[in-house]
C-alpha positions as CSV (number, residue, x, y, z in Angstrom):
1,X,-2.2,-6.2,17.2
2,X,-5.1,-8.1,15.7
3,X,-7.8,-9.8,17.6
4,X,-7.2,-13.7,17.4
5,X,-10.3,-15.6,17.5
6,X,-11.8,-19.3,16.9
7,X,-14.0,-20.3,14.3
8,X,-16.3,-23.0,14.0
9,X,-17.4,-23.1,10.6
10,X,-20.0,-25.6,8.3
11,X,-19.7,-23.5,5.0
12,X,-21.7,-24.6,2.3
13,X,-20.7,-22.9,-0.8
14,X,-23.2,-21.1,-3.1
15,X,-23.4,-21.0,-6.7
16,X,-21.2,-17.6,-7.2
17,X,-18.7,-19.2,-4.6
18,X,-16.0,-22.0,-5.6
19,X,-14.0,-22.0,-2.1
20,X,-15.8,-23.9,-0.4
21,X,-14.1,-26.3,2.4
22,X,-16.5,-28.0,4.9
23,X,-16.7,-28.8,7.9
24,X,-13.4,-27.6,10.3
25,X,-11.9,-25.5,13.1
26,X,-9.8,-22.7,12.2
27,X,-7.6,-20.0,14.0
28,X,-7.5,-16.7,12.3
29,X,-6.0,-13.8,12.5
30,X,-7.5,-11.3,9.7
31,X,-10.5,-11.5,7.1
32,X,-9.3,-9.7,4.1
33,X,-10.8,-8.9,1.3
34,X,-9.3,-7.9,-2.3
35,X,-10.5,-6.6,-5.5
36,X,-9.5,-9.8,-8.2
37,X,-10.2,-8.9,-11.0
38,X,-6.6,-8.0,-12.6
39,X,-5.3,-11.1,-11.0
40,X,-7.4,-13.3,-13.0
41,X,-8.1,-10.9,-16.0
42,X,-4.4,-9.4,-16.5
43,X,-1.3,-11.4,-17.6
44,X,1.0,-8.2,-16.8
45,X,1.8,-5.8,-14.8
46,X,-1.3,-5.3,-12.3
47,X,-1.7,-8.8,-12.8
48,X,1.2,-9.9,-11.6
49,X,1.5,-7.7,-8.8
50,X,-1.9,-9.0,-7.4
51,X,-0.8,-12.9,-7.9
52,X,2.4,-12.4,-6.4
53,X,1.3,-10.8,-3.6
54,X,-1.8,-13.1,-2.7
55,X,0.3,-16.4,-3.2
56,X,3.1,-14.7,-0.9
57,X,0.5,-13.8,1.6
58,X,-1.3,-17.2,1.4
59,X,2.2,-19.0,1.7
60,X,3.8,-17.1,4.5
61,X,0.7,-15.9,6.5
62,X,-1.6,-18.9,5.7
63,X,-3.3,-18.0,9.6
64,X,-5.2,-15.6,7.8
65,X,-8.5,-15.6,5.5
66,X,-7.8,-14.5,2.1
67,X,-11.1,-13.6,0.0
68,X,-10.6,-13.1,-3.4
69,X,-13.9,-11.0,-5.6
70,X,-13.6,-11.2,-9.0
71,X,-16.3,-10.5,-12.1
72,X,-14.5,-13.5,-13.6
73,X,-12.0,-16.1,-13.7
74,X,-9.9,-17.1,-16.7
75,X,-8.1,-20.2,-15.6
76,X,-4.5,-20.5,-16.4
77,X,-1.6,-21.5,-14.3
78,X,-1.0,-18.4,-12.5
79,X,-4.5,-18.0,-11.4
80,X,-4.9,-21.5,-9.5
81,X,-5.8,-20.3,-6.1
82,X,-8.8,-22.9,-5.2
83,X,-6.4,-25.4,-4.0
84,X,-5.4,-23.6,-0.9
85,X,-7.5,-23.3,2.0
86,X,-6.9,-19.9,3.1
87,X,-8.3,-18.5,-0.2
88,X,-11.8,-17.9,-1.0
89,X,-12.8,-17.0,-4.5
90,X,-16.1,-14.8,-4.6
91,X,-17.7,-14.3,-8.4
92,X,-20.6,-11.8,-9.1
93,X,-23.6,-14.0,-9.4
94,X,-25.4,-11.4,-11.7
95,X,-24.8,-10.0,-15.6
96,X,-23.6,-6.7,-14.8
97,X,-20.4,-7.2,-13.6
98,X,-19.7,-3.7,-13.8
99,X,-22.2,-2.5,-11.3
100,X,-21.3,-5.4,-9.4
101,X,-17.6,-4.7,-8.6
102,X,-17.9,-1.3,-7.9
103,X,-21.0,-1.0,-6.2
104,X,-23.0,-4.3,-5.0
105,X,-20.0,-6.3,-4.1
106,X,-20.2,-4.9,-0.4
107,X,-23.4,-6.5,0.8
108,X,-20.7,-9.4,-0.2
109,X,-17.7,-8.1,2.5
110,X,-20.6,-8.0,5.3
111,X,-21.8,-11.5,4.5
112,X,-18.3,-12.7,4.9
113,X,-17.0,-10.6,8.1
114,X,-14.4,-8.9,6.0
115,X,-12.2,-7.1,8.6
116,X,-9.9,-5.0,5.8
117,X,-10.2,-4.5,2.2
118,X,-7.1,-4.0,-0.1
119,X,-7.9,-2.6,-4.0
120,X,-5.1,-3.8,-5.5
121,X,-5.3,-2.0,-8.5
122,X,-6.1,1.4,-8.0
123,X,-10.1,1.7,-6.9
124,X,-12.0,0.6,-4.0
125,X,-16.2,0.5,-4.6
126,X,-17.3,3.9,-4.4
127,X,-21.0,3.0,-2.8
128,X,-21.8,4.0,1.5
129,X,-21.4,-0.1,2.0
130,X,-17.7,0.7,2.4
131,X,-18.0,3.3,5.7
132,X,-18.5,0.2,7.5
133,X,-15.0,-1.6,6.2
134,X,-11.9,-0.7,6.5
135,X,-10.1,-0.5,3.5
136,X,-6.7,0.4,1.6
137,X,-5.5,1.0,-2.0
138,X,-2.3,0.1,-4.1
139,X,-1.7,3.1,-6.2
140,X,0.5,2.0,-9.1
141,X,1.0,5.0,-11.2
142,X,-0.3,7.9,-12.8
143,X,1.1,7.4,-16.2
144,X,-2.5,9.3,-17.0
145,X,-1.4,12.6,-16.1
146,X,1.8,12.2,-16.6
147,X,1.4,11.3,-19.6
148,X,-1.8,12.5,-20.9
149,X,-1.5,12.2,-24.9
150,X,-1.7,8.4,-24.4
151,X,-4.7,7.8,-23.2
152,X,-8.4,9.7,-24.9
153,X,-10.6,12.2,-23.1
154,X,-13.2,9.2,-21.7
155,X,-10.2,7.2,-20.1
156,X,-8.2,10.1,-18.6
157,X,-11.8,11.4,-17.2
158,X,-12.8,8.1,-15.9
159,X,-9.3,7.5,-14.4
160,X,-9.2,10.5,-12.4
161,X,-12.2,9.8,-11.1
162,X,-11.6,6.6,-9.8
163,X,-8.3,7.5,-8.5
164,X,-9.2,11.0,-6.7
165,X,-12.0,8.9,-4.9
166,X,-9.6,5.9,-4.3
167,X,-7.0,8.0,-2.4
168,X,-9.7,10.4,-0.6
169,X,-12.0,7.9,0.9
170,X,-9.4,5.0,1.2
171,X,-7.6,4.7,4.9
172,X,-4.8,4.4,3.7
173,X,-2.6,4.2,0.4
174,X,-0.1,2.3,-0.6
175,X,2.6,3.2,-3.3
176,X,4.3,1.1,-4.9
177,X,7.5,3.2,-5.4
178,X,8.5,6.9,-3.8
179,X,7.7,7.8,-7.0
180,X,4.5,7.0,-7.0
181,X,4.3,8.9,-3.6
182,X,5.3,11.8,-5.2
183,X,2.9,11.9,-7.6
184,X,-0.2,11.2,-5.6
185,X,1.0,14.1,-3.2
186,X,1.4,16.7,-6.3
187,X,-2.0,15.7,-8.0
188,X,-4.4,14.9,-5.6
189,X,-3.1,16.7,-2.5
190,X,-3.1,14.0,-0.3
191,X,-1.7,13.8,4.0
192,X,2.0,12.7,3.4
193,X,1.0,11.1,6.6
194,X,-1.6,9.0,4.5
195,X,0.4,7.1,2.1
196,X,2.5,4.2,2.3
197,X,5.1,2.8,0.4
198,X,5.7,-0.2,-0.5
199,X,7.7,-2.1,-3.1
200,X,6.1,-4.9,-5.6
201,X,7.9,-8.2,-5.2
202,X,8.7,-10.3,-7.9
203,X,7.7,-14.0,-8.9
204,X,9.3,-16.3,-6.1
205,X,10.7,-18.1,-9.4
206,X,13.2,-15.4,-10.5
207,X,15.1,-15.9,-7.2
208,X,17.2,-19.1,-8.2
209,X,19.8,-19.4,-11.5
210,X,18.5,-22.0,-13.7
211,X,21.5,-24.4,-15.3
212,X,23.0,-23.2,-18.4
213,X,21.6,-26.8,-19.7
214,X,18.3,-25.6,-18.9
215,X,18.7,-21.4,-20.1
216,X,20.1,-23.5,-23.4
217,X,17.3,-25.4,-24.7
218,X,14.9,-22.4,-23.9
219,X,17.6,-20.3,-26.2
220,X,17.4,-22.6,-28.7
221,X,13.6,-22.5,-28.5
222,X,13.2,-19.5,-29.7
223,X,16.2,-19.0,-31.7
224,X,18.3,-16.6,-29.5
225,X,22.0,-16.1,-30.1
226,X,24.4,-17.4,-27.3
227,X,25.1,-13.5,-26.7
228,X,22.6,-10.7,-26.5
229,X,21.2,-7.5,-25.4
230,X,17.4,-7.5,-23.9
231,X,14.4,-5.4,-23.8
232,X,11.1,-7.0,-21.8
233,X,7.8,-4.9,-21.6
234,X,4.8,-3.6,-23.4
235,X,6.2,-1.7,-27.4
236,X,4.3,1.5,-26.6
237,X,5.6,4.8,-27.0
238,X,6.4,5.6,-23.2
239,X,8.8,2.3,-23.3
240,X,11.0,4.7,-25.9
241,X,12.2,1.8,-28.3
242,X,13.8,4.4,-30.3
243,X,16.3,5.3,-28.0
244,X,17.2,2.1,-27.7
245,X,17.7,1.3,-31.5
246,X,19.2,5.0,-32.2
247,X,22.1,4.0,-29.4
248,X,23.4,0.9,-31.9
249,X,24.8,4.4,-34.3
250,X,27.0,4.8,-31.5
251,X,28.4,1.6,-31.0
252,X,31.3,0.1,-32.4
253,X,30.9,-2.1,-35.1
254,X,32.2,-5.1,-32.6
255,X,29.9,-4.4,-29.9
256,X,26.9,-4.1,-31.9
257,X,25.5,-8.0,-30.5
258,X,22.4,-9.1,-31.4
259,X,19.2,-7.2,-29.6
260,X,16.0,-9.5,-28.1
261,X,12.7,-7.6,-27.8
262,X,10.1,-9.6,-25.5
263,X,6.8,-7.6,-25.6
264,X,3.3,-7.2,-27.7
265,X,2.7,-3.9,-29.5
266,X,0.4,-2.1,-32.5
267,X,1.6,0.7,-34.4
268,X,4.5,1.9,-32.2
269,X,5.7,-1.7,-33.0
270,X,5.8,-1.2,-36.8
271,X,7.6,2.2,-36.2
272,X,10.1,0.3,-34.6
273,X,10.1,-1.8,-37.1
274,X,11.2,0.9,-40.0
275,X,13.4,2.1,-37.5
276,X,15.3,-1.0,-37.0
277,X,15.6,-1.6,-41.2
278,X,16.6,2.4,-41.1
279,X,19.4,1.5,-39.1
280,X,20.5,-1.6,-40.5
281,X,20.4,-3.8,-37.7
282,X,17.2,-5.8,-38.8
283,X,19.6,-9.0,-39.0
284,X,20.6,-8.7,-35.5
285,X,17.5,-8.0,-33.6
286,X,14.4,-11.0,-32.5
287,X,10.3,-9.9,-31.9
288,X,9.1,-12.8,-29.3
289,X,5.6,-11.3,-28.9
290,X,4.4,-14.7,-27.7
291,X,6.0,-15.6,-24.4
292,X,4.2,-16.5,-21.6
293,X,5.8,-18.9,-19.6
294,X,7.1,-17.1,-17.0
295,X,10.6,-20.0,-16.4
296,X,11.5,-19.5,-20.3
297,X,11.4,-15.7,-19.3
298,X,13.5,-16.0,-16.7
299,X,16.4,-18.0,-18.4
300,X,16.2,-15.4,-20.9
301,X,17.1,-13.0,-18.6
302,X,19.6,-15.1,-17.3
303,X,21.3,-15.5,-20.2
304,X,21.6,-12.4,-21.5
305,X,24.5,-9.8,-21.9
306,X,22.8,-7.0,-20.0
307,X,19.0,-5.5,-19.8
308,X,18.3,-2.5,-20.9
309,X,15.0,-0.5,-20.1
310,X,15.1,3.1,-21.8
311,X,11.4,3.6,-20.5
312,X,10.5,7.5,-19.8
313,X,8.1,6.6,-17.0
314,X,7.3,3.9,-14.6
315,X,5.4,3.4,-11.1
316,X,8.1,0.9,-10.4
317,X,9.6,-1.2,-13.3
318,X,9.2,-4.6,-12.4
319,X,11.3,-5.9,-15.3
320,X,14.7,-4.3,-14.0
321,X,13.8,-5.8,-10.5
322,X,13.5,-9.4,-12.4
323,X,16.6,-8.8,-14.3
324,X,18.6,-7.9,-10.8
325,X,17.0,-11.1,-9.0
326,X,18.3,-12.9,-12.4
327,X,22.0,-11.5,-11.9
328,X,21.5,-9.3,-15.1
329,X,23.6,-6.3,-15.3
330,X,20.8,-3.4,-16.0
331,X,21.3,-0.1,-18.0
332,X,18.3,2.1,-17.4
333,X,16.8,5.4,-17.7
334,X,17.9,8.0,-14.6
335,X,13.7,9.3,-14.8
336,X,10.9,8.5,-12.3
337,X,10.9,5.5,-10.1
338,X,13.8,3.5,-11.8
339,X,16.3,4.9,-10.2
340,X,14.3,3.2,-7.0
341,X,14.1,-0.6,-8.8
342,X,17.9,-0.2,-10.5
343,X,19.6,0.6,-6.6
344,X,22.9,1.3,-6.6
345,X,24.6,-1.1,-8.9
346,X,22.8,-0.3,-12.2
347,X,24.4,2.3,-14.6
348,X,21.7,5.3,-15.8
349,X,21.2,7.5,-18.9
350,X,18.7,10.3,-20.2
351,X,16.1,8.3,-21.7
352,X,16.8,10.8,-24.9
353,X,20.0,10.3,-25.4
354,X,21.0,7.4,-27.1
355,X,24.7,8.1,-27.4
356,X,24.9,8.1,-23.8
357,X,23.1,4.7,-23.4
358,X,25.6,3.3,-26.2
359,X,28.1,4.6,-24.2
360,X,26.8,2.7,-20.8
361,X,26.6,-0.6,-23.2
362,X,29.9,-0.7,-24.1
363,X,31.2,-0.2,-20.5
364,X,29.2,-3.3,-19.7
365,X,30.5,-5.1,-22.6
366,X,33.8,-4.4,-22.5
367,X,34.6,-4.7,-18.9
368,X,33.9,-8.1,-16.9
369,X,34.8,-6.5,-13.7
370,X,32.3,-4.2,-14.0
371,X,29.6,-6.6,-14.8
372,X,30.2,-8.9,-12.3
373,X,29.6,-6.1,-9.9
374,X,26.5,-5.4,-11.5
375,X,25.5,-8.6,-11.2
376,X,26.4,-9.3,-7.5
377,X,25.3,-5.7,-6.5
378,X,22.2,-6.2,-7.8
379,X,21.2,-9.3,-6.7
380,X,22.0,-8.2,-3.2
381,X,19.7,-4.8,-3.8
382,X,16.7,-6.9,-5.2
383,X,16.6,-9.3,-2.6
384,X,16.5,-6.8,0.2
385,X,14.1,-4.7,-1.3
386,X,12.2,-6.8,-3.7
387,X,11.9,-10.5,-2.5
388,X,8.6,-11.8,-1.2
389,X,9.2,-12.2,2.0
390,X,10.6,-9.2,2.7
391,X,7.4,-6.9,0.9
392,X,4.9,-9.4,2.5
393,X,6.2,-9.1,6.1
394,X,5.5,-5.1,5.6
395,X,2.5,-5.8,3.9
396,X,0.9,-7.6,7.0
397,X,2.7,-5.6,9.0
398,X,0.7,-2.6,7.6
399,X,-2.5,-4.7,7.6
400,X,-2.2,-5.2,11.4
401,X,-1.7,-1.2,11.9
402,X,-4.8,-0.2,9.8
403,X,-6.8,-2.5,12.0
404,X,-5.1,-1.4,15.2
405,X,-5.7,2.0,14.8
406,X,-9.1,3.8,14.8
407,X,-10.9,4.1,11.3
């Protein structure tokens, strides 16, 4: 168990350092640090998995000292941490940022008695500073090695490097999926003993139903039919878009509803594009490559006839845990960790075979049963496994045996 202990503080804060709080007496359990900058920096995946896990932490464990170091801030509402007292925002105080973050940023943890260190997005600073603090990692994927033709030479190299140190010279790692697990052990020929997993929780939002008033108006905002099919994540090659517009050969002419893509994307997008017109369904698909509100994205969800995620590779899939946690039946592909976010209640397919996802459509479709299964089966699965509560109680709970146990 951690050491509890009293402190009398008078902070005064310094120019790099906006959480500052006065004059008070405070009981607290553990000083952790974390590396920031996806929280403020990203608006997707590691971003989101750092925000929802700090504002968990800082709801349900608010004993604790939360210090946030960050090269930058970029201020939107999903980054608004000042406002709390347990968090403490730290920013460079120097141009290079860079050198900073990975290197300088310790002489920072010893200033303010940091008792564990979490890198939340892959990499812990790689200078001698960090022999003195204990620290952990989040491990998200390895999409890099997986999946080497996406990324070029100076990315892959600079990546590997990061992550081999990372895993080697943090105390312990955390993964976000089995997966994940797997992967780390097969690449870097890490202690099974070493690593950790743990689940990313979703946004505390996507736990409720909004009204059908409410999903309506957001609908009609950006012109989506009462009845639809949904896709939500980055257009990129990996996400396999083509299987999913290939599968609407397959279906039959009834059951071929309208399609909703939510994501951004470059030139994978525009081959989506003349694949779409190829298959004459241009009519029935919408592009939202704009939405950031995180409530419209969730009565979308809601709202829709079933999600369908025909990705080849993911650490975890965070979109098939929001559709569960929005009682959305999901169709997704049977390959790396979505088995682990679908559970039990989602129906599979070979992310190359589109006749076979066309085939798990029109079960969905055509059977209401079977869909209200889904929908009840999954909600169950994500809260269990996916709810904050529930991945932030193991979280500290693996934070108190890191500093229990001898470095």
């Amino acid at each position: 168990m951690p050491v509890r202990f009293v402190v009398l503080c008078h902070y005064l804060p310094l120019a790099n350092d906006i959480s500052g709080y006065g004059n008070l007496i405070m009981s607290v359990n553990m000083r952790i640090g974390f590396d920031a900058k996806r929280c403020f920096g990203n608006n997707t995946g590691l971003g989101n998995y750092s925000r929802t896990l700090l504002k968990s932490l800082g709801a349900l464990y608010p004993e604790n000292e939360y210090h946030l170091y960050t090269p930058y801030i970029r201020k939107t509402t999903e980054t608004n941490f000042t406002g709390d007292p347990c968090f403490h925002i730290h920013l460079p105080g120097t141009f290079f940022t860079s050198w900073w973050r990975s290197y300088a940023v310790t002489n920072r943890f010893k200033k303010d008695e940091i008792n564990l260190y979490h890198g939340l997005s892959n990499e812990i600073p790689v200078n001698s500073g960090m022999k003195a603090i204990k620290s952990v990692v989040t491990v998200h994927d390895l999409i890099f090695k997986i999946y080497p033709g996406t990324y070029n030479y100076v990315d892959k190299y600079i990546y590997d490097l990061k992550f081999r140190y990372s895993c080697n010279h943090a105390g312990k790692i955390i993964a976000i999926s089995e997966n994940t697990k797997k992967d780390i052990l097969e690449y870097y020929n890490i202690s099974p003993d070493k690593i950790e997993v743990i689940y990313q929780a979703c946004n505390p939002l996507f736990y409720n139903l909004n009204s059908p008033e409410e999903n309506a108006v957001v609908l009609n905002k950006y012109n989506i039919p009462k009845e639809y099919l949904l896709y939500v994540g980055s257009i990129e090659p990996r996400k396999n878009l083509k299987t999913l517009i290939k599968s609407y050969q397959y279906l039959r002419s009834g059951l071929k509803i309208p399609l909703v893509l939510i994501g951004k994307g470059g030139t994978y997008k525009k081959e989506i594009e003349k694949l779409i017109n190829k298959t004459g369904i241009e009519k029935l698909v919408t592009w939202i490559d704009n939405l950031s509100n995180n409530e419209h994205l969730h009565s979308i969800y809601q709202s829709s006839s079933a999600f369908i995620y025909p990705s080849f590779y993911e650490g975890f899939g965070l979109p098939v845990a929001e559709a569960l946690l929005s009682r959305t039946p999901v169709i997704t592909s049977v390959t790396s960790s979505l088995p682990e976010a679908g559970g039990p209640g989602s129906l599979y397919f070979n992310p190359s075979n589109p006749e076979q996802l066309a085939e798990n459509i029109e079960k969905v479709l055509t059977d209401s049963l079977l869909r209200q299964q889904m929908s009840d089966n999954g909600f169950d699965y994500a809260m269990k496994n996916f709810s904050a509560d529930v991945v932030t109680k193991k979280m500290i709970g693996f934070y108190e045996n890191v500093l229990s146990n001898p470095q």
